[in-house]
N, CA and C of each residue as an Amber inpcrd file, in Angstrom:
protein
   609
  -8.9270000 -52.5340000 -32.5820000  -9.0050000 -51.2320000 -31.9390000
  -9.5360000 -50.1730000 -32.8910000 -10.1930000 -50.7080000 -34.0570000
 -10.7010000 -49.4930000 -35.0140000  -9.4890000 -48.4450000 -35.3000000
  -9.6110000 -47.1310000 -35.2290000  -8.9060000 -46.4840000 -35.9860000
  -7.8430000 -46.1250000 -34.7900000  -7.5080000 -46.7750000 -33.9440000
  -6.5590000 -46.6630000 -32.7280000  -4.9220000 -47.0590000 -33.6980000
  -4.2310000 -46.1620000 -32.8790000  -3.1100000 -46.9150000 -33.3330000
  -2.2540000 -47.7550000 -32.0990000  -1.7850000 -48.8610000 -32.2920000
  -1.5370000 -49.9500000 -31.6280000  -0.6120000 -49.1250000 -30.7620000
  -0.5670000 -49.5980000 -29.2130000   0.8040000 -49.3460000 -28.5830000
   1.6810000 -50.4960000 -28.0750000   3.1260000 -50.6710000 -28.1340000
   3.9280000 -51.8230000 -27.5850000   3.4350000 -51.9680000 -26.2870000
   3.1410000 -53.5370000 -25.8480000   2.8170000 -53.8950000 -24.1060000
   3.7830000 -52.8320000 -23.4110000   5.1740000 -52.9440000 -23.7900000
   5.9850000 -52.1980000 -22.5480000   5.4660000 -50.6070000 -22.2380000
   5.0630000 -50.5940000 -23.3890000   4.9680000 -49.2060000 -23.0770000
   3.0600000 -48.6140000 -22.4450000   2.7390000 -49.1830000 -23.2570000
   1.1740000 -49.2300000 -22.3010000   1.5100000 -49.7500000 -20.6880000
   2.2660000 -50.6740000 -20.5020000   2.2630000 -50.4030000 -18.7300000
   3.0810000 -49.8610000 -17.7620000   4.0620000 -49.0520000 -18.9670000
   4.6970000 -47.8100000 -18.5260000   3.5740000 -46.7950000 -18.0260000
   2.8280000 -46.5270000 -19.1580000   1.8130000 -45.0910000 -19.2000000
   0.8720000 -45.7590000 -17.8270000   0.4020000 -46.9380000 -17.7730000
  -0.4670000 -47.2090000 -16.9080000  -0.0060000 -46.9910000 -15.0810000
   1.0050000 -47.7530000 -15.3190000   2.1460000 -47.2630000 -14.4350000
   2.4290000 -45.7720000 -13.2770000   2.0920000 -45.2660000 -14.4340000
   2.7320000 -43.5220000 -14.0690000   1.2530000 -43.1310000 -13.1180000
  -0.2440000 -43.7640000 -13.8940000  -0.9750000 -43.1090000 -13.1280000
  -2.0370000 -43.0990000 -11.9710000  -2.4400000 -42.4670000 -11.5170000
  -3.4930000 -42.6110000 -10.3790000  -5.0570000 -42.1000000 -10.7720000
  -5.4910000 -43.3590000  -9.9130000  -7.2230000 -43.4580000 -10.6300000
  -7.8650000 -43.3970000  -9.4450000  -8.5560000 -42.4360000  -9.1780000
  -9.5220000 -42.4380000  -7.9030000 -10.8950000 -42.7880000  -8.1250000
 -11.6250000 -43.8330000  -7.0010000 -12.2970000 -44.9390000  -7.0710000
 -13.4590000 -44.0800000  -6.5200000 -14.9800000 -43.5490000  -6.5170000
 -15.5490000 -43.1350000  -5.3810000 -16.5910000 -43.9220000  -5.6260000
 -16.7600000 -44.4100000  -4.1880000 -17.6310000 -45.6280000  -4.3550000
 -17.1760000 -47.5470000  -4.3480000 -16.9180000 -47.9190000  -3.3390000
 -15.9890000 -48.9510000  -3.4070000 -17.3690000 -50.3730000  -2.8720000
 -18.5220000 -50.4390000  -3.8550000 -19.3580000 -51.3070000  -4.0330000
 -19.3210000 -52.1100000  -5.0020000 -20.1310000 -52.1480000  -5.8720000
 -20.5850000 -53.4250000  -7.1030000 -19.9160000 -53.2690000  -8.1890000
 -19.9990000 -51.7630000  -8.4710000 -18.8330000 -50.6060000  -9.4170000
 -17.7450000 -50.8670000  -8.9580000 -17.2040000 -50.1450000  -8.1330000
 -16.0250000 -49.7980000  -7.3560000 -15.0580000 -50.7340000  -7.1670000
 -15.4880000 -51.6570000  -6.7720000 -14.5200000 -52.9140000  -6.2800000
 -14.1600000 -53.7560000  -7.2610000 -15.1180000 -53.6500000  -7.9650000
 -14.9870000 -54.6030000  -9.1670000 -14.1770000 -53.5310000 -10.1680000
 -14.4460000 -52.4950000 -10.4860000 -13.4130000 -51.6710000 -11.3200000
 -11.9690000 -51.8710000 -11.1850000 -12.0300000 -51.9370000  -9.2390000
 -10.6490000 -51.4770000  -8.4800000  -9.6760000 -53.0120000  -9.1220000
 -10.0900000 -53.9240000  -9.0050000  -8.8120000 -55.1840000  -9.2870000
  -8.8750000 -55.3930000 -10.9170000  -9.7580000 -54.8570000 -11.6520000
  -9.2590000 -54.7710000 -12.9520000  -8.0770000 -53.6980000 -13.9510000
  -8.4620000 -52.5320000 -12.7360000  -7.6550000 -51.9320000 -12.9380000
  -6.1550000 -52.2570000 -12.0290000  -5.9690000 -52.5430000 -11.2320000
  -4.8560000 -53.0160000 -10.6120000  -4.1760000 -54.3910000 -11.4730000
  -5.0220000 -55.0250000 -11.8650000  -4.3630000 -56.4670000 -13.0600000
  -4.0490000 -55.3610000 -14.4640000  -4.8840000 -54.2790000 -14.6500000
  -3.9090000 -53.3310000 -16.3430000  -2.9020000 -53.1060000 -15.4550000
  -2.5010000 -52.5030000 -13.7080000  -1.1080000 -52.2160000 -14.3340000
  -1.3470000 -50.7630000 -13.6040000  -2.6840000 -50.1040000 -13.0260000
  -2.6840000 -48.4490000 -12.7050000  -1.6860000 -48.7070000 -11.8070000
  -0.7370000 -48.1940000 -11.5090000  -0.0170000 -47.7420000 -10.4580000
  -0.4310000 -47.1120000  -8.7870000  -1.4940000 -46.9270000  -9.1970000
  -1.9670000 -46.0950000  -8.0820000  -3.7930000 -45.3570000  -7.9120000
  -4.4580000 -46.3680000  -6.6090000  -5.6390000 -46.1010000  -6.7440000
  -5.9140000 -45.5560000  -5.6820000  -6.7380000 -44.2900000  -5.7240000
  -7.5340000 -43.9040000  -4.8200000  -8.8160000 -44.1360000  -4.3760000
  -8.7720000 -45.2350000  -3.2970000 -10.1980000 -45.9710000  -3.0830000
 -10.9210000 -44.7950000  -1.6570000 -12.7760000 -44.7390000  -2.4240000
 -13.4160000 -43.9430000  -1.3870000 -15.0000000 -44.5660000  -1.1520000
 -14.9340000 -44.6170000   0.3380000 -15.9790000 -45.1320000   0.5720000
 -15.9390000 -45.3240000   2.2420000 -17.5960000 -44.8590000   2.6950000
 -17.5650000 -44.7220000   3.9560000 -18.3660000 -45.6830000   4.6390000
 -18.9910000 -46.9250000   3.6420000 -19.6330000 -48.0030000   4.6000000
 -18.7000000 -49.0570000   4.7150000 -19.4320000 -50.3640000   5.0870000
 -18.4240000 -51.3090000   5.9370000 -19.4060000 -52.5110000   4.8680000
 -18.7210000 -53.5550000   4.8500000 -19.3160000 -55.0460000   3.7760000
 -20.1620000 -55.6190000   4.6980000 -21.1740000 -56.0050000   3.4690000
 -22.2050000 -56.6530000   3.8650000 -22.6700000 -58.1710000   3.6890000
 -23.0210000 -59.0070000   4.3710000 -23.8380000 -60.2350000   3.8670000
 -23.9670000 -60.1140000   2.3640000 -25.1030000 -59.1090000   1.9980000
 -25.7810000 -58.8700000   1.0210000 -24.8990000 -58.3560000  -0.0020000
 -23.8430000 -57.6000000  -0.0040000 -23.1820000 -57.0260000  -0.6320000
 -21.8580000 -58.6870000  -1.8760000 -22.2390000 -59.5920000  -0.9280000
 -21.2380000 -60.9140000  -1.6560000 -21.6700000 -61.3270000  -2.9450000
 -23.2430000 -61.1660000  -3.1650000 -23.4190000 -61.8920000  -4.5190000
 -23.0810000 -61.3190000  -5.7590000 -22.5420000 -59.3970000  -5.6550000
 -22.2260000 -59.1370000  -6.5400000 -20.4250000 -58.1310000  -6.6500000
 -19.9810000 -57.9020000  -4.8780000 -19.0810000 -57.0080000  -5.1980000
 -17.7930000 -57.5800000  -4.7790000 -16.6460000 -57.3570000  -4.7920000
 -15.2180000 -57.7250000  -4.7450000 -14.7320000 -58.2220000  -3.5280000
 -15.8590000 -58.9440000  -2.2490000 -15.3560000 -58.7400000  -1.0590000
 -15.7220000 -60.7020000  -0.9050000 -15.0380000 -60.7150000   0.0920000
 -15.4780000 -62.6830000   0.7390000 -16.1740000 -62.5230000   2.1870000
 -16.2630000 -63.3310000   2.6340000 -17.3670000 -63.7790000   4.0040000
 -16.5190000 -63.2830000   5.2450000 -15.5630000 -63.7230000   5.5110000
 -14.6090000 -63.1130000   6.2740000 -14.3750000 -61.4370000   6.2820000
 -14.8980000 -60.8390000   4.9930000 -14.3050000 -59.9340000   5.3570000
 -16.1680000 -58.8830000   5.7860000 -17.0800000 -59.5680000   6.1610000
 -18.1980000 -59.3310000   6.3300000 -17.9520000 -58.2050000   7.4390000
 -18.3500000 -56.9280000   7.8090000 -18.2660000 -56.0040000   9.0840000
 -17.0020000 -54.9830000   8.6790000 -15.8590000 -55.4710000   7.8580000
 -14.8740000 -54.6380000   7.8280000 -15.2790000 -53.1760000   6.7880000
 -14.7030000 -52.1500000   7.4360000 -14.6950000 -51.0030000   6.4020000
 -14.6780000 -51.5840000   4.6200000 -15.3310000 -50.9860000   4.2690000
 -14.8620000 -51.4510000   2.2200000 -13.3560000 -51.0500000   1.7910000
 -12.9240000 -50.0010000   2.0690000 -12.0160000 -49.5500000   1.6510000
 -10.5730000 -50.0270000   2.5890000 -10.8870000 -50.7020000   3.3520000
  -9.9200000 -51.5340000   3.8480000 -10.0280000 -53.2710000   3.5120000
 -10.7960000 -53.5080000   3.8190000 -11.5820000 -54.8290000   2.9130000
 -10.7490000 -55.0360000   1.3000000 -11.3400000 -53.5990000   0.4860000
 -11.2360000 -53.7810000  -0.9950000  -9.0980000 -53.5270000  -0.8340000
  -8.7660000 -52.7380000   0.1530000  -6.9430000 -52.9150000  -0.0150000
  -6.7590000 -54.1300000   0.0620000  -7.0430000 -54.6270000   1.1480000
  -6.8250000 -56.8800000   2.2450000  -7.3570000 -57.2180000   0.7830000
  -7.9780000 -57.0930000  -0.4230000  -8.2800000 -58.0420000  -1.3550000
  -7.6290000 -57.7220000  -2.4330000  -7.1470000 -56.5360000  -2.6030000
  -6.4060000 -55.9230000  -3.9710000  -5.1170000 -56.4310000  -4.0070000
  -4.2330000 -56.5360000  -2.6720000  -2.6210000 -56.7510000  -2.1930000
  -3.0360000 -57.7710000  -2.7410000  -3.7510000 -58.6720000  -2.3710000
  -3.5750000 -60.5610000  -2.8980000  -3.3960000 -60.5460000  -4.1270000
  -3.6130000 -59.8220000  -5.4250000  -3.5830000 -59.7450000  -6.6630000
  -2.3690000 -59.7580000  -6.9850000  -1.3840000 -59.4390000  -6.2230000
  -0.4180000 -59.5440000  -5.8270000   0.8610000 -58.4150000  -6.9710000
   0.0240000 -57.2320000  -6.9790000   0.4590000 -56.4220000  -8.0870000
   1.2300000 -55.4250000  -7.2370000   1.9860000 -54.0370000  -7.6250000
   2.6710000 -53.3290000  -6.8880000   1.6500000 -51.8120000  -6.7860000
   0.8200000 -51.4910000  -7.0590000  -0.2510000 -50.5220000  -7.1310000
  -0.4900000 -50.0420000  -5.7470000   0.0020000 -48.7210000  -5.7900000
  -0.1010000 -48.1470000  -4.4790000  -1.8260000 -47.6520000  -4.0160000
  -1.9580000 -48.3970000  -3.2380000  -3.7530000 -47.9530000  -2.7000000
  -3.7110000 -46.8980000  -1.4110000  -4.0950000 -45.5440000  -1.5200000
  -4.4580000 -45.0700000  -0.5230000  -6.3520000 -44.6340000  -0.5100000
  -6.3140000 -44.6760000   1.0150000  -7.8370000 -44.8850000   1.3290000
  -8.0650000 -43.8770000   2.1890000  -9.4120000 -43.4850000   1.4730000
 -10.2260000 -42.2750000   1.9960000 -11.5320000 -42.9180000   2.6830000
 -11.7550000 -42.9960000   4.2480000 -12.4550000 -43.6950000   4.4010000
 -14.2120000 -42.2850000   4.9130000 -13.9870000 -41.8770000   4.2820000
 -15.3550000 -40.8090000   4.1940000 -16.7670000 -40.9570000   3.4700000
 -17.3700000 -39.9810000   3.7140000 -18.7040000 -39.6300000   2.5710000
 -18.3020000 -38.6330000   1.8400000 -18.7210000 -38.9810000   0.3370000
 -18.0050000 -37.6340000  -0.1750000 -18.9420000 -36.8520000  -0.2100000
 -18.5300000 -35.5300000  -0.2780000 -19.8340000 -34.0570000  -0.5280000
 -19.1980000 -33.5760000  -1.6480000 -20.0120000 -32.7630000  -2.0090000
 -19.5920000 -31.6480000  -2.9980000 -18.6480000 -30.7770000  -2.8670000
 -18.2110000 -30.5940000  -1.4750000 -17.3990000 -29.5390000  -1.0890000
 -15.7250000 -30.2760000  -0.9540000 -16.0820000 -31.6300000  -0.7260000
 -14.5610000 -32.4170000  -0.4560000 -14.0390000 -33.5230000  -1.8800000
 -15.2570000 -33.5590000  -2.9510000 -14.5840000 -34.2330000  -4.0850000
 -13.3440000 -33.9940000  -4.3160000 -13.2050000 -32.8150000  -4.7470000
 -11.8900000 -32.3370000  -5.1700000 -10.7400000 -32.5010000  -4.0930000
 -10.8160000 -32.4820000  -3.4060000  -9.5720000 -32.3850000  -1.8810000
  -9.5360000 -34.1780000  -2.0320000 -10.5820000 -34.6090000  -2.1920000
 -10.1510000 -36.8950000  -1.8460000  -9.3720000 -36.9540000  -3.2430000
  -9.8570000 -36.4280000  -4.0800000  -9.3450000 -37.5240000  -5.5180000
  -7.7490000 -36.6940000  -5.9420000  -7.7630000 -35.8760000  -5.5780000
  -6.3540000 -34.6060000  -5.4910000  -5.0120000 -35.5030000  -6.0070000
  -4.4850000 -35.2740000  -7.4570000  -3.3340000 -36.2610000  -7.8300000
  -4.2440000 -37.4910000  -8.9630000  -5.3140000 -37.2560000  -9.2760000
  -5.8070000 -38.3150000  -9.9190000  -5.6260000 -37.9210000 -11.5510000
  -5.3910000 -38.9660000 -12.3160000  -5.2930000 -38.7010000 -13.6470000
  -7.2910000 -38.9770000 -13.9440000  -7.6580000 -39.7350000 -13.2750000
  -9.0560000 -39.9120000 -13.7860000  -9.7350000 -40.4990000 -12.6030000
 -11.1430000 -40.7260000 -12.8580000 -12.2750000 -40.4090000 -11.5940000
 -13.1910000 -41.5590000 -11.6180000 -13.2720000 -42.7980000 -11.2670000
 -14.7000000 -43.5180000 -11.4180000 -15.4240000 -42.7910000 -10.2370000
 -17.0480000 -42.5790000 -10.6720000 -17.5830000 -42.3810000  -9.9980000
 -18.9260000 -43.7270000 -10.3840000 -18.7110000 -44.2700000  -8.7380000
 -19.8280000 -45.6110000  -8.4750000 -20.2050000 -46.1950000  -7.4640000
 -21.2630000 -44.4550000  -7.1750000 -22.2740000 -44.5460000  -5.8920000
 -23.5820000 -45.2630000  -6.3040000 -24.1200000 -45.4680000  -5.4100000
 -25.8190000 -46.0760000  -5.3850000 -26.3970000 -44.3850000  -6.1150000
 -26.9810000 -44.0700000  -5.1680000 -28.0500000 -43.4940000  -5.6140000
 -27.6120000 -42.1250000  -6.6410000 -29.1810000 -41.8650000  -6.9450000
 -28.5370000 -40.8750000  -8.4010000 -28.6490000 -39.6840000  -7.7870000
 -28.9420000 -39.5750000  -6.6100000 -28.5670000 -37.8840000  -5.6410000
 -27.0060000 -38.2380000  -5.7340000 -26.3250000 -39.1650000  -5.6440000
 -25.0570000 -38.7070000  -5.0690000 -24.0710000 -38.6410000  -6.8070000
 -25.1260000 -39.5290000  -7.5400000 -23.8130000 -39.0660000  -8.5280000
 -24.2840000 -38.1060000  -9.3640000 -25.2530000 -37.6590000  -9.2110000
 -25.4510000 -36.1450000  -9.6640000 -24.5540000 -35.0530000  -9.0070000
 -24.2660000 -35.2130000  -7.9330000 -23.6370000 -34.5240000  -7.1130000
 -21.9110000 -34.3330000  -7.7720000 -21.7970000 -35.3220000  -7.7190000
 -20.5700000 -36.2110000  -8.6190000 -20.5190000 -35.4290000  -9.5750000
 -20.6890000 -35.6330000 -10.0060000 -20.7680000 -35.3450000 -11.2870000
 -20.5050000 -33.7490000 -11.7460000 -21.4010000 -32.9730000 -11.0710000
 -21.3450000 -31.7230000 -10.8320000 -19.9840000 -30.8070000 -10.2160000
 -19.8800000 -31.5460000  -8.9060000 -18.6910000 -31.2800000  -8.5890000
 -17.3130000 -31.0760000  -9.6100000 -17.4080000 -32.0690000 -10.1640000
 -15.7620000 -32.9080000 -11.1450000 -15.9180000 -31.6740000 -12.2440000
 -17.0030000 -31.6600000 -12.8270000 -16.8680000 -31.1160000 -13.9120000
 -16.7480000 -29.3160000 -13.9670000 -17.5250000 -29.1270000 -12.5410000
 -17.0570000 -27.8290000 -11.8130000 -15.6820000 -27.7560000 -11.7120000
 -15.0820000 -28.1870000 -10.8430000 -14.3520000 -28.3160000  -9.9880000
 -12.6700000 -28.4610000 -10.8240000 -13.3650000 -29.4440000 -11.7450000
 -11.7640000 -31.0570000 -11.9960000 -12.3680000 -30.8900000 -13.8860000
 -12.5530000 -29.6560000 -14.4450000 -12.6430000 -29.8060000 -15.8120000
 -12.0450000 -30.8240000 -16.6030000 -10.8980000 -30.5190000 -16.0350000
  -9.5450000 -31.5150000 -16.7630000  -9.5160000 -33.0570000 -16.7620000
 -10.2060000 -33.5850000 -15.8380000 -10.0170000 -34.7020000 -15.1580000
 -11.1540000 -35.7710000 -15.8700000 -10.6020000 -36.4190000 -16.7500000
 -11.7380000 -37.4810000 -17.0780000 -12.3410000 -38.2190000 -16.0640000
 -13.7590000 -38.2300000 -16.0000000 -14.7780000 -38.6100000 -15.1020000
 -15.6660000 -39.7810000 -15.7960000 -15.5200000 -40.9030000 -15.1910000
 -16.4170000 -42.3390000 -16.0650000 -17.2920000 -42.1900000 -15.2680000
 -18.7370000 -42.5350000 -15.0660000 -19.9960000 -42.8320000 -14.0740000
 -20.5490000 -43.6100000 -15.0060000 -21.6450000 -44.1650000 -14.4130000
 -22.1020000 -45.2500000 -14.8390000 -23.8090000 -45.0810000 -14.5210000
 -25.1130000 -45.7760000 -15.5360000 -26.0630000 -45.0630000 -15.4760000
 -26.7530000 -46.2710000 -15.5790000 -28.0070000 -47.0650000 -14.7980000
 -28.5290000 -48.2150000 -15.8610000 -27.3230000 -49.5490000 -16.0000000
 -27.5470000 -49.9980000 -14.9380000 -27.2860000 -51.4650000 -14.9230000
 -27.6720000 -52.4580000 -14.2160000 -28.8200000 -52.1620000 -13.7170000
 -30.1470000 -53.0270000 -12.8780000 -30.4970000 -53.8810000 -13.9720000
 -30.9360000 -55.3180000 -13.2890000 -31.8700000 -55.8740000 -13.6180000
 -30.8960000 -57.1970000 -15.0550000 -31.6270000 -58.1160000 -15.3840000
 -31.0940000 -59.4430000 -16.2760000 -31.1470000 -59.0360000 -17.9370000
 -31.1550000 -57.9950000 -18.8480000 -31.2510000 -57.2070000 -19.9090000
 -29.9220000 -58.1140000 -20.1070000 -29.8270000 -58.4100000 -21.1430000
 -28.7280000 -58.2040000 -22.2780000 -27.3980000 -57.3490000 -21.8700000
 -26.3220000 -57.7110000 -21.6400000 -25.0850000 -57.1840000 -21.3680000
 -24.7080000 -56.0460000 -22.5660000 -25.1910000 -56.8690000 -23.6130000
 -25.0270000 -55.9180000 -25.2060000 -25.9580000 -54.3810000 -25.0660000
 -26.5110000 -53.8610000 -23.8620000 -27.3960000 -53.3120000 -23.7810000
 -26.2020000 -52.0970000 -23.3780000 -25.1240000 -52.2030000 -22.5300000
 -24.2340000 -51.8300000 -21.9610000 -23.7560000 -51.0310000 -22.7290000
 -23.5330000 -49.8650000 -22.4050000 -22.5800000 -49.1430000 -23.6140000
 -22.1850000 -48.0460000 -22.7980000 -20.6250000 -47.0890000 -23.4110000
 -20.0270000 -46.4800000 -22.9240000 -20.2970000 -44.8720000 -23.5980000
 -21.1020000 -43.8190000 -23.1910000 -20.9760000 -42.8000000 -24.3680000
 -20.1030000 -41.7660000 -23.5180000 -19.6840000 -40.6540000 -24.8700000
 -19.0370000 -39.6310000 -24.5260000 -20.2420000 -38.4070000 -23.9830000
 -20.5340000 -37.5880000 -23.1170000 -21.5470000 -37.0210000 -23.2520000
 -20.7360000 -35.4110000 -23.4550000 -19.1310000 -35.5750000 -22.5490000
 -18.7200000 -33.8270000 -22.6590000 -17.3660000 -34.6930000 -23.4840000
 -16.7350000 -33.1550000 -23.7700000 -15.0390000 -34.1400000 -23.0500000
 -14.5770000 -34.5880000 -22.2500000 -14.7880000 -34.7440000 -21.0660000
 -14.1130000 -35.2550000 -20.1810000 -14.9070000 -36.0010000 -19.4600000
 -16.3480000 -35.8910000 -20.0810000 -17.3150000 -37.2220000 -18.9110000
 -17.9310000 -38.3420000 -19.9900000 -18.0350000 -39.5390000 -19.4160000
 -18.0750000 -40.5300000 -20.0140000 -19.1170000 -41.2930000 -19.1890000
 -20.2180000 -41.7650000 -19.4710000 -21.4090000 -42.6410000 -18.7730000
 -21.0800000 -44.1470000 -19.3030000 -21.3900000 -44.9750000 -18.6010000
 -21.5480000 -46.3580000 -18.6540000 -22.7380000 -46.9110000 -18.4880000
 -23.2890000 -47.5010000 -18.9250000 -24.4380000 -48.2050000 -18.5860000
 -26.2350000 -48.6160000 -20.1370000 -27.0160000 -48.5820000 -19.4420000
 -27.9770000 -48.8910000 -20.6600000 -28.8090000 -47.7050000 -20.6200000
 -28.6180000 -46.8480000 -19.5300000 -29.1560000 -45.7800000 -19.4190000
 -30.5110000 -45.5250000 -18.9600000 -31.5130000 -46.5460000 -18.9020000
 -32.5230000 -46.5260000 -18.2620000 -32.8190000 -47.4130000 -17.2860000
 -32.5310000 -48.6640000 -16.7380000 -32.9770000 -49.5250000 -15.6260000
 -32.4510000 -48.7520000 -14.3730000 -33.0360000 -49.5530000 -13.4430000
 -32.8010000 -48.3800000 -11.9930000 -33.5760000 -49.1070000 -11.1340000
 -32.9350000 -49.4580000  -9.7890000 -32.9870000 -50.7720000  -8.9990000
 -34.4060000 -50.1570000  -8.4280000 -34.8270000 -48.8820000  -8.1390000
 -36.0000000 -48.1860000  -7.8560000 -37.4840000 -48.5050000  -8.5720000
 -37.3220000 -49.0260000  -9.7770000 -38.3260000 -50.0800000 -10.2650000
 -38.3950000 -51.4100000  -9.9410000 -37.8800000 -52.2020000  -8.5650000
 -37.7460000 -53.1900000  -8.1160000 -36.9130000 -54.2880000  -9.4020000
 -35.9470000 -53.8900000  -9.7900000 -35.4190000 -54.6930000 -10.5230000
 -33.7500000 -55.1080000  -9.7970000 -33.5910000 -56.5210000 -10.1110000
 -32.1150000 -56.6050000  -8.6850000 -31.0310000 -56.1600000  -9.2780000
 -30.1390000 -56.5380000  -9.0160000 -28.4110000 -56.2400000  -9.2230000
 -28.0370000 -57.5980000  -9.1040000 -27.5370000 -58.1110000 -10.6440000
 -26.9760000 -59.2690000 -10.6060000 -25.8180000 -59.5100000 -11.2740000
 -24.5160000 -60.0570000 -10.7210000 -23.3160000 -59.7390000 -10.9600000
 -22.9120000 -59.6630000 -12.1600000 -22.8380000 -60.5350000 -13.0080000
 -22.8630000 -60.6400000 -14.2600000 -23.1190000 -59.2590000 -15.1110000
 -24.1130000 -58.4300000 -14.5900000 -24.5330000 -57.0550000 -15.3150000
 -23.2540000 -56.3230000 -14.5050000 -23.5840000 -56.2070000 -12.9430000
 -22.6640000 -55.5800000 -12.4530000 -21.2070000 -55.1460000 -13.1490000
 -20.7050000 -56.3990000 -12.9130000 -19.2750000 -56.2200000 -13.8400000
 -19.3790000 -56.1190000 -14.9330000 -19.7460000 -56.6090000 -15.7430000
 -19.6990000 -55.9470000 -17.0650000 -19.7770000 -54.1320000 -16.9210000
 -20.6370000 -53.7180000 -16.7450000 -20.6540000 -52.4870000 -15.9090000
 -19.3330000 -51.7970000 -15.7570000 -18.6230000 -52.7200000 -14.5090000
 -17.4980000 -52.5350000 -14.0560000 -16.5630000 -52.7280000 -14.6290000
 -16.6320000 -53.0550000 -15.8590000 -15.2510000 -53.3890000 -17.1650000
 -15.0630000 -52.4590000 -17.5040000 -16.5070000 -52.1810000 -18.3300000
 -16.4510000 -50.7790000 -19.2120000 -15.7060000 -49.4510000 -18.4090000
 -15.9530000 -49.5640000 -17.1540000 -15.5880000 -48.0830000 -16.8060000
 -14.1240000 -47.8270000 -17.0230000 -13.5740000 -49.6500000 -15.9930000
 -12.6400000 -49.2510000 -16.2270000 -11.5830000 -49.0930000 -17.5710000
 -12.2090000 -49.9590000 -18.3080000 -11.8460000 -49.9660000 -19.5900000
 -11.7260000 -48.4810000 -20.5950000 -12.7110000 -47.6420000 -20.0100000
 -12.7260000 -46.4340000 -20.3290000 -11.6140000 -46.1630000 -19.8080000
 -11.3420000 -46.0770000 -18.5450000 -10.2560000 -45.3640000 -18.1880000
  -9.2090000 -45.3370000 -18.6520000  -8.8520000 -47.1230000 -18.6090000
  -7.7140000 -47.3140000 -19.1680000  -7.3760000 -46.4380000 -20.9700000
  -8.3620000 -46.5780000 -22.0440000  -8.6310000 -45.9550000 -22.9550000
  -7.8380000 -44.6780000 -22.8830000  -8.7010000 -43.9990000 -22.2060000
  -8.3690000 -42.6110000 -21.8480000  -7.1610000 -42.3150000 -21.6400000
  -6.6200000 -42.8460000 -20.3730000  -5.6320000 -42.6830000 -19.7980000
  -4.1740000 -43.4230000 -21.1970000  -4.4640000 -44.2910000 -21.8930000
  -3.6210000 -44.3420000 -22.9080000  -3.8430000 -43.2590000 -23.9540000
  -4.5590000 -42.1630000 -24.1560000  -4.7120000 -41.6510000 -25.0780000
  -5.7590000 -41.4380000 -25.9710000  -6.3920000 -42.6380000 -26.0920000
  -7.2760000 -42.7950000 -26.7500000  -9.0910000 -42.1900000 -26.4710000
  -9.3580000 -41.5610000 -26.2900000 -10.4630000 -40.4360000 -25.7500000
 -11.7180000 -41.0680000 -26.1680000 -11.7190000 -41.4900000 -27.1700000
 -13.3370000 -41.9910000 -27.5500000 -13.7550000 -43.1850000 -26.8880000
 -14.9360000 -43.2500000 -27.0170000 -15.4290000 -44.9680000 -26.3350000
 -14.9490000 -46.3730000 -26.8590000
């Protein structure tokens, strides 16, 4: 942990325990963030997202065949309970705007933000840091395409916002989304969080 100082298990899933992590975006990011963080131990996630699972959506995000047509954010609860952890999930089944960030994530110790396009997490982004100064915000930037996982990295850009990603690929240059990048992706954030949320602020 570099210059971290160690904490006892009991007590890291005490702290993890206590808090609530709101999810926006319950896709390739999102879903995959959501059961890693539910296996640390968050106590409590706020999952957001207003489409429904896709065919297409299986090769890289947290959902099975059966649950093909269902809302995500009911989908990603029916798959989180099986983990079989005690993590209270409430679900916001909306689009978020700029005007309602703050009102969905309301009670959150920290924020993944992991929409598709970069209109919405600009938006994101803007909002939180308007809005939710306080509130550590992970997003994620650049994780298209078969690059090197080592490419992946977590920077600090304010205090309280944190990017994930390689920073330049972008599915808009016809490059795919393949799981393997995905999650990795989806570690780091949450891994940030968790970080954070123990104390530890840097990447």
């Amino acid at each position: 942990m570099g210059g971290d100082v160690p904490l006892a298990g009991a007590e890291v899933r005490a702290r993890l325990a206590a808090c609530t992590v709101a999810i926006i975006g319950c896709g390739g990011l999102g879903s995959n963030a959501a059961h890693m963080l539910v296996r640390a131990g968050i106590g409590r996630l706020i999952l957001i997202d207003f489409d429904r699972v896709e065919e297409d959506n299986l090769n890289r995000q947290f959902f099975f065949r059966d649950q093909v047509g269902m809302l995500k954010t009911e989908a990603l609860a029916e798959s989180l309970r099986r983990i079989g952890y005690d993590s209270e999930l409430v679900l916001a089944t909306e689009r978020v705007t700029g005007d309602t960030v703050k009102g969905l994530v309301r009670g959150a110790d920290a924020i993944i933000e992991a929409v598709d396009t970069a209109e919405a997490k600009a938006m994101i982004i803007e909002a939180c840091t308007r809005d939710l100064p306080d509130v550590p915000l992970v997003a994620a930037s650049g994780l298209a395409g078969y690059d090197s996982t080592d490419a992946i990295a977590t920077e600090r850009l304010a205090d309280r916002l944190y990017v994930v990603g390689d920073m330049t690929s972008d599915t808009r240059t016809g490059l795919p989304l393949v799981a393997p990048r995905v999650c990795a992706a989806a570690a780091a954030q949450a891994h940030a969080v968790v970080r954070v949320l123990l104390g530890f602020p840097d990447p």
